[in-house]
N, C-alpha and C positions, 0 to 999 in steps of 0.2 A: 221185774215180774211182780206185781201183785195178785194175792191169794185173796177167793171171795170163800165164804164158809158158810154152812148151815146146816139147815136142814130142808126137804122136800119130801111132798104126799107121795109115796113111790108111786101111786098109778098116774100120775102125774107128768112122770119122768119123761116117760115119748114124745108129750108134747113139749114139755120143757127144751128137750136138745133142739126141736124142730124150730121153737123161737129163737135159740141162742145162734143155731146155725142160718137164720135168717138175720139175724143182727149180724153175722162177722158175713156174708156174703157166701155161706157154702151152702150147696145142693145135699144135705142130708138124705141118703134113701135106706131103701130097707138094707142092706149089706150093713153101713153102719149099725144101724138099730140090732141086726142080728147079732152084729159082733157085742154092743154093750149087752143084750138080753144075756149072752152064752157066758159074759165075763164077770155077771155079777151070779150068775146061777153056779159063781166057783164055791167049794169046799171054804166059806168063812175061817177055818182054824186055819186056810193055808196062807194064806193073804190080808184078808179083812179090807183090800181097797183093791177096786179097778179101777184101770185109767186109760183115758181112751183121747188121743189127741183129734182135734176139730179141726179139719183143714187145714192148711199147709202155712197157715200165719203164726205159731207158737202156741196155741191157745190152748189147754189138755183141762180136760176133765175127770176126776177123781172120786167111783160112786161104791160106798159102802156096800159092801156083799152082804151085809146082814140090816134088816129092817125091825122096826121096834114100835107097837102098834100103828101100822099103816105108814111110816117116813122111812125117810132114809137117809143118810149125812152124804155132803157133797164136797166137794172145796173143786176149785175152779183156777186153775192159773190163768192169769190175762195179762198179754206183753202190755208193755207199760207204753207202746209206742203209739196205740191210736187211740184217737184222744178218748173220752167221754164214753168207751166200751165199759168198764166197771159201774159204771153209773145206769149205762144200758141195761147189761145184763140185770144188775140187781133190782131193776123196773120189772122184769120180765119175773125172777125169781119173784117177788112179792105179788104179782098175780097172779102166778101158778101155785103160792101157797094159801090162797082166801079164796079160790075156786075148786070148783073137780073140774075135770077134764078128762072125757071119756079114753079110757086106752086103750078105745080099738078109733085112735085115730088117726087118718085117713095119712100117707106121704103120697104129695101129689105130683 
C-alpha cells in the first residue's frame, strides 16, 4: 500500500473524488459524496480524520475534519497493484490544487 499526502482547497474536494474515482474506474454518485460531506461535518475533537474507501479495489481515502484557511489535509491509500495509479492520482491532485473548481459541481 502506498500513502499519497497533502494538502487540498477544500471546495475543491467534490471534484477531486469525481477525478480520482474516474481514474480507478468507479461511478462516484451523490450517496457517496453525502456520505464524505456528513463524515467530515464530524465533531473534529472526536476523530480529526475521515475515511471513506473508493470502490471495491482497496483504495480508501483519509479527509481531515478540520480545515485551515480554505485546505484541507488528505492522505490517500493506493494498493500497490495497479501500476502508474500513484502517479495518476498525484496528476489529478496537482490540478486540483492551481485551479478552483466550482463545488456546486455537477455528478453526471
Amino acid at each position: 500500500m502506498t500513502e499519497l499526502g497533502g494538502w487540498l482547497w477544500a471546495a475543491n474536494l467534490k471534484g477531486f473524488m469525481l477525478a480520482v474515482s474516474e481514474i480507478i474506474g468507479y461511478e462516484f454518485d451523490n450517496a457517496d459524496w453525502d456520505a464524505i460531506e456528513l463524515g467530515i461535518s464530524q465533531d473534529p475533537e472526536k476523530s480529526g480524520w475521515f475515511s471513506y474507501p473508493l470502490g471495491s479495489g482497496g483504495l480508501e481515502v483519509f479527509v481531515s475534519t478540520t480545515t485551515e484557511e480554505g485546505s484541507i489535509d488528505l492522505k490517500i491509500h493506493v494498493p500497490d497493484d495497479v501500476p502508474c495509479l500513484p502517479e495518476k492520482i498525484g496528476a489529478a491532485w496537482m490540478v486540483f490544487n492551481q485551479f478552483t473548481v466550482s463545488p456546486e459541481v455537477e455528478i453526471l
